[in-house]
N, C-alpha and C positions, 0 to 999 in steps of 0.2 A: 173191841177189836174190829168188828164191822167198818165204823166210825172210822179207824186210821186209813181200810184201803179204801173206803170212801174217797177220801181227804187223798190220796196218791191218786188214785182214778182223776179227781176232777184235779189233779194239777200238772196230773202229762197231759192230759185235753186241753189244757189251758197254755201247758207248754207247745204242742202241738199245733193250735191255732192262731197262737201269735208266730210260729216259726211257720208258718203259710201263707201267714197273711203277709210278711217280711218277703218269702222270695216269690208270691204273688205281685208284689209292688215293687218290682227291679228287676225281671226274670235273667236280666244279661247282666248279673254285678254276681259276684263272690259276697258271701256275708260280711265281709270288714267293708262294701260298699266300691270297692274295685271293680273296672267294666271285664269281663270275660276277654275283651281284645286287645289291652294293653292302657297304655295312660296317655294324656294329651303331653306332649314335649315339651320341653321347657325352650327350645332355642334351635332357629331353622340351620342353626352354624353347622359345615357337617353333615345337614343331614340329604338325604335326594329331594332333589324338588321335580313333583309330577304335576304337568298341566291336566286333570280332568277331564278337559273337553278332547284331547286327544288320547286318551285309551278307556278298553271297557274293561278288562280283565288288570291286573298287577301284581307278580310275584313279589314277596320280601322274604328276607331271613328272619328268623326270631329275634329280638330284640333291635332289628333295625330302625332307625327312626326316618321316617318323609313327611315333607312339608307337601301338603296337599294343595293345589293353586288353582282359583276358577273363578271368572268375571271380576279380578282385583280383589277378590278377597283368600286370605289365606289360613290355614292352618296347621299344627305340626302333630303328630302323632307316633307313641312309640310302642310297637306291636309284641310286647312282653309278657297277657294274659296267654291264655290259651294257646298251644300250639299244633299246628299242621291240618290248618280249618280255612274255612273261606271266610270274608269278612265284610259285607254291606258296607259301603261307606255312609249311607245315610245312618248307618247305625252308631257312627264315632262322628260325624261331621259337627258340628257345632250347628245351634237352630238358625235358619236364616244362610248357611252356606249354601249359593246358588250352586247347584251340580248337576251334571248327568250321570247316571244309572252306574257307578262302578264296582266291583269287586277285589277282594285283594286278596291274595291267596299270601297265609303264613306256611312260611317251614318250620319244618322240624326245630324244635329243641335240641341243643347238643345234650344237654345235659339229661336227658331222657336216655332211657336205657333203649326203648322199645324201638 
């Protein structure tokens, strides 16, 4: 009998340290591997396009999409994780997007109760 919760002991330890060491190495993803801010866009069609180098701060709605723009290069992002948080751009930017320092404030969720 011993022997069985032995064997439970060391397999929630085991279950426990791999689900640490999982949202140690992603802290900003959901466990299915999703960013906490939304997903990269599929298509700049539609969506706002902000120049970078002229704002520091940026409101959106939840699930809005913008194409972000700075020194020719560009990218699109659609703000569907997490809602009514601030949001780094260096933290979605793609590696290599030359930027300035901006922030993007999401709203609210409609479909949030709270």
């Amino acid at each position: 009998m011993n022997l069985i919760h032995t064997f439970k002991g060391f397999a929630a330890l085991g279950l426990a340290v791999v689900s640490a060491a999982t949202f140690a190495a992603a802290p900003d993803t959901f466990a299915n591997g999703q960013s906490f801010y939304g997903q990269p866009g599929r298509d700049s069609a539609g969506a706002r396009v902000v120049q970078v180098g002229s704002v520091q701060t940026l409101n959106v709605r939840y699930g809005e999409t913008v194409a972000f723009s700075s020194a020719g290069q560009q990218f699109v992002w659609t703000f569907d994780g997490l809602d009514n948080r601030p949001v780094d751009l260096a933290k979605i930017a793609p590696s290599g997007f030359a930027a300035k320092p901006l922030t993007v404030y999401v709203g609210k969720n409609p479909m949030n109760r709270r």
